[in-house]
SEMARDO-287256 format. One record per residue (C-alpha): x, y, z. Coordinates in steps of 0.2 Angstrom, whole numbers, plus 5000, padded with zeros to 4 digits. Example, Ala and Ser with C-alpha at 12.3 -4.5 7.8 and 13.67 -1.06 7.14 Angstrom:
<atoms>
506249785039
506849955036
</atoms>
This chain:
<atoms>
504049534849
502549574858
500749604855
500049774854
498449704864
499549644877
500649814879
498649904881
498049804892
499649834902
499250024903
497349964907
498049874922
498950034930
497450144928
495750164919
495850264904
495150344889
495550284870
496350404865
497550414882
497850234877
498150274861
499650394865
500450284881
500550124866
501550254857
502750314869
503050144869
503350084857
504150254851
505450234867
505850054863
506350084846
507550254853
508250124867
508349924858
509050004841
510950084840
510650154823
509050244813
509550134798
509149984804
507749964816
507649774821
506849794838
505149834838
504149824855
502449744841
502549724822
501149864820
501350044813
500650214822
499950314809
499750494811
497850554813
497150714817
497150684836
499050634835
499850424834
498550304831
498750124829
497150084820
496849894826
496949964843
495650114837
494349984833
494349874850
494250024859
493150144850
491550114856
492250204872
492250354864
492650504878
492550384891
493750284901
494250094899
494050004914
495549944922
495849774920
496549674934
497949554925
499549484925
500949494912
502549404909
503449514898
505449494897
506649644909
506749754894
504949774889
504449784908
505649924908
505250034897
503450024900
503750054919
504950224912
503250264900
502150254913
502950344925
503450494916
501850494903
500650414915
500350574927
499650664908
497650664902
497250624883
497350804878
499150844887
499850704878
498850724859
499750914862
501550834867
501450714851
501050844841
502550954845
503650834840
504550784823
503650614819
502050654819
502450814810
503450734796
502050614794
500850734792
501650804777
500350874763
498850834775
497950994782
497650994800
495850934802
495850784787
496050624789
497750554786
498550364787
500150404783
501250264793
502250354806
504150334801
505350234816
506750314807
506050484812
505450374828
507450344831
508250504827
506950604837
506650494855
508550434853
509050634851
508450654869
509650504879
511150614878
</atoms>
């Protein structure tokens, strides 16, 4: 298992970035590993890091990350020029997130995470605009990124 710092400072070596860009590309993931290590929604043993997204307002937040990166606010992270030794998995399917979510701003992305079911289903009984920290579910995780490999 890896650490969530690791996998963001990744991101933050293929381009600069605002927070909440980060924020979504840690996501997609971690929400893509779980659809492509697991075979079945019932029993998730292969998480890319042991920490939850929650679903906020502005889309999937993992909260540790919020807090490193905060004091960016609207502006970008500076890229980071670092090496990684991840194993052939994790480099894939962080090359895959990258090239197909890479190319998207902050906003794009806040918008694509919202159309989709687990940020939704997580955001059950919250009104749009309050704060929420329910954990986002990798069941729904699962059935709703693993849906889309057929």
């Amino acid at each position: 298992m890896e650490d969530i710092y690791d996998i963001a400072q990744w991101f933050l070596s293929k381009s600069s970035m605002t927070p909440k860009k980060l924020q979504k590309m840690v996501y997609y993931a971690y929400a893509w590993f779980i659809a492509l290590m697991n075979e079945d929604a019932n029993n998730i043993e292969n998480r890319l890091f042991n920490v939850s997204p929650q679903a906020w307002v502005h889309g999937p937040v993992f909260p540790s990350l919020y807090q490193k990166y905060k004091d960016y606010g609207y502006s970008d992270i500076p890229i980071v020029k670092e090496k990684f030794d991840f194993n052939e998995d994790v480099e894939d399917v962080l090359n895959q997130v990258w090239d197909v979510y890479g190319k998207y701003n902050a906003n794009e992305l806040e918008s694509l995470t919202h159309q989709e079911s687990p940020w939704i289903n997580a955001r059950t009984g919250c009104s749009p605009f309050s704060v929420c920290t329910n954990d986002i579910s990798d069941k729904d995780i699962f059935e709703c990124y693993s849906a889309r490999l057929v």
